[in-house]
Backbone as CSV, one residue per row, in Angstrom:
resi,resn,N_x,N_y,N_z,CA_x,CA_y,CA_z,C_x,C_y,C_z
1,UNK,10.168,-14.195,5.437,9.415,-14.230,4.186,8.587,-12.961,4.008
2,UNK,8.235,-12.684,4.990,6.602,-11.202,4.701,7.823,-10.066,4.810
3,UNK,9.021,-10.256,4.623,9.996,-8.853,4.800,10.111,-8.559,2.810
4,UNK,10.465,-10.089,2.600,10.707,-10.191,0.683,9.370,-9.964,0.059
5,UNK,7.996,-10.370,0.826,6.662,-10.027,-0.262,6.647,-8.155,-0.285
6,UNK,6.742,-7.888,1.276,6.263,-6.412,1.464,7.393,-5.439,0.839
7,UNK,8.693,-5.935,0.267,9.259,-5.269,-0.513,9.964,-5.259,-2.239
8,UNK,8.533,-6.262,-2.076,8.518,-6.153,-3.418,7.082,-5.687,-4.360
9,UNK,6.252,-6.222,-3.465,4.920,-5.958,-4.076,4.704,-3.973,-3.818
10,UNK,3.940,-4.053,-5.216,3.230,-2.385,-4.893,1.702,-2.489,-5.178
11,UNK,1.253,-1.573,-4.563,-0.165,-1.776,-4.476,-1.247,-0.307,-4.884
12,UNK,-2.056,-0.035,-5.606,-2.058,0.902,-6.436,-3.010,1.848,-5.696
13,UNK,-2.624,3.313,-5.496,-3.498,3.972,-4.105,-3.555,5.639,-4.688
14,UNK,-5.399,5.764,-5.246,-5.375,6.675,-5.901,-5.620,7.580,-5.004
15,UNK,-5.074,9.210,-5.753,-4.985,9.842,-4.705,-6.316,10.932,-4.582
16,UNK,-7.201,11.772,-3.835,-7.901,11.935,-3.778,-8.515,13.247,-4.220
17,UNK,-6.860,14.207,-4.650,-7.230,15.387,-4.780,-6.752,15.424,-6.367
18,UNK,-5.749,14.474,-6.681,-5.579,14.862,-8.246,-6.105,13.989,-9.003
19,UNK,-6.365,12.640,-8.057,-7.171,11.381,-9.020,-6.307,10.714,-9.952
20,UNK,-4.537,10.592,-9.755,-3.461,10.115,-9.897,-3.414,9.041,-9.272
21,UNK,-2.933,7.750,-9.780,-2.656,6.415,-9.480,-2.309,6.334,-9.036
22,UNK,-1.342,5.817,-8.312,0.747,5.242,-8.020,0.642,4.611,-7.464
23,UNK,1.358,3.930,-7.863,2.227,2.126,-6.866,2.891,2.674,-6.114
24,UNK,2.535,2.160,-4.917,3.403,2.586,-3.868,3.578,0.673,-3.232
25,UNK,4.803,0.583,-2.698,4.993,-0.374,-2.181,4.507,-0.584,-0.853
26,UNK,4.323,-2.103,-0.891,3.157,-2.603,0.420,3.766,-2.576,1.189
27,UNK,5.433,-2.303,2.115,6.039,-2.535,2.863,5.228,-0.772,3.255
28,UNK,5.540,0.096,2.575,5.559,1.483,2.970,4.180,1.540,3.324
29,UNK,2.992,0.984,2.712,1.887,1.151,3.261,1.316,0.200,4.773
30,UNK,2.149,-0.945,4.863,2.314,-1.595,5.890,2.764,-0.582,7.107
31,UNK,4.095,0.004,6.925,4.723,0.866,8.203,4.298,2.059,8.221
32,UNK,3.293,2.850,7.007,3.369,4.337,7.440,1.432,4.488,7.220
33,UNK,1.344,5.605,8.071,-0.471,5.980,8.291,-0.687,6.605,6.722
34,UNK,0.361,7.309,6.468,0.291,8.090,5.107,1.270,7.655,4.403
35,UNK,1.104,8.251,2.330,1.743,8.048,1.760,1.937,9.578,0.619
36,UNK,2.741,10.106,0.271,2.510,11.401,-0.440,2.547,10.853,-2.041
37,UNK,1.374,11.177,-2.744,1.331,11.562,-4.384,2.383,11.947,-4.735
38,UNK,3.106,10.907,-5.989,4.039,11.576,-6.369,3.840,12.473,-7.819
39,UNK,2.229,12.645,-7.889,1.986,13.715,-8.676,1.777,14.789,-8.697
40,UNK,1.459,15.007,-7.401,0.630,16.600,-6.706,1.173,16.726,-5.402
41,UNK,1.904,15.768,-4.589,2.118,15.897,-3.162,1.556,15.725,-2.097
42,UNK,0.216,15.973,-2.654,-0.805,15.474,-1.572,-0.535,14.292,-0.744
43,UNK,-1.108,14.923,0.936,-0.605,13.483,1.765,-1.860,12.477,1.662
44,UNK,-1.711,11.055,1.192,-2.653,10.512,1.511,-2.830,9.549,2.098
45,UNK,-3.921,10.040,3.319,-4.072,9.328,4.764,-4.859,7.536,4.197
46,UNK,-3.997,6.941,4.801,-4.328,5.308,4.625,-4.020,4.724,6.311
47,UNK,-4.867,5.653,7.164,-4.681,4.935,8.514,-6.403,4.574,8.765
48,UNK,-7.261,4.789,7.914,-8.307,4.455,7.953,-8.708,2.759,7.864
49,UNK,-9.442,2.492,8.788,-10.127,0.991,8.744,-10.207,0.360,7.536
50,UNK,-10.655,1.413,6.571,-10.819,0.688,5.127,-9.862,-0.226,4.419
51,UNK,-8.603,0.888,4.782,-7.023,1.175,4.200,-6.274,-0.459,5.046
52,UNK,-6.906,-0.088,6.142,-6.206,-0.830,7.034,-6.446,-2.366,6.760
53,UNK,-7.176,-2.589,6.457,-8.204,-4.317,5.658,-7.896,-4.238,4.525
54,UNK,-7.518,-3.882,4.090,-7.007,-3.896,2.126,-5.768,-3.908,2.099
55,UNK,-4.856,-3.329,3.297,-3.274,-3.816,3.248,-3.161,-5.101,3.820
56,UNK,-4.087,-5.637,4.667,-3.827,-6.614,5.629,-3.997,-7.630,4.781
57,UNK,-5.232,-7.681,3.667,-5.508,-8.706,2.805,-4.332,-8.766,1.841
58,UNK,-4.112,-7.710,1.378,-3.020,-7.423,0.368,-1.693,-8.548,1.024
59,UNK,-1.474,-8.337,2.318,-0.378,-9.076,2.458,-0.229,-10.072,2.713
60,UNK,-1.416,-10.193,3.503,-2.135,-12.320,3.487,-1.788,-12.868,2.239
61,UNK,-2.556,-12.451,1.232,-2.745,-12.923,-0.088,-1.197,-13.276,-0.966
62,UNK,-0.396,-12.189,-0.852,0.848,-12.601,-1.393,1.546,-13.265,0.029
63,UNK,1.444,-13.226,0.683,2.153,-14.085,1.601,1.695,-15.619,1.669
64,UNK,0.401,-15.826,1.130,0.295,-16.937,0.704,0.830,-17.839,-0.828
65,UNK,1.100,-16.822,-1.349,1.161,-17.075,-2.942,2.864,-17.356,-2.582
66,UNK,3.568,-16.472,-1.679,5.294,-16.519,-1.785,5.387,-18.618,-0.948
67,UNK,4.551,-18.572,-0.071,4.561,-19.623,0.183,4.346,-21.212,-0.330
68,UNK,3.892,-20.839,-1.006,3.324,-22.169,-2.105,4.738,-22.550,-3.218
């Protein structure tokens, strides 16, 4: 089941140097420390504690919702 939420859901991760949005999918932010802007390129680091509790909730939350 958490293989079908994390590849489907995207989760919205602004970036820090151009201040560009993008959905990036929760599977990719699940498996990788970084994710690159697909407006500017910039790498942006999501291996931080912060990052790290906001994907974890992110995937609780729909992993509860796929379950119901």
């Amino acid at each position: 089941m958490r293989g079908t939420v994390v590849g489907l859901i995207r989760i919205e991760v602004p970036c820090p140097h151009c201040g560009e949005k993008d959905l990036q999918l929760l599977r990719e932010l699940v498996d990788n420390d970084s994710v690159v802007c697909r407006y500017c390129g910039t790498i942006i680091d999501i291996s931080s504690e912060d990052w790290r509790a906001l994907i974890n909730e992110a995937l609780d939350r729909y992993s509860k919702i796929m379950w119901r």
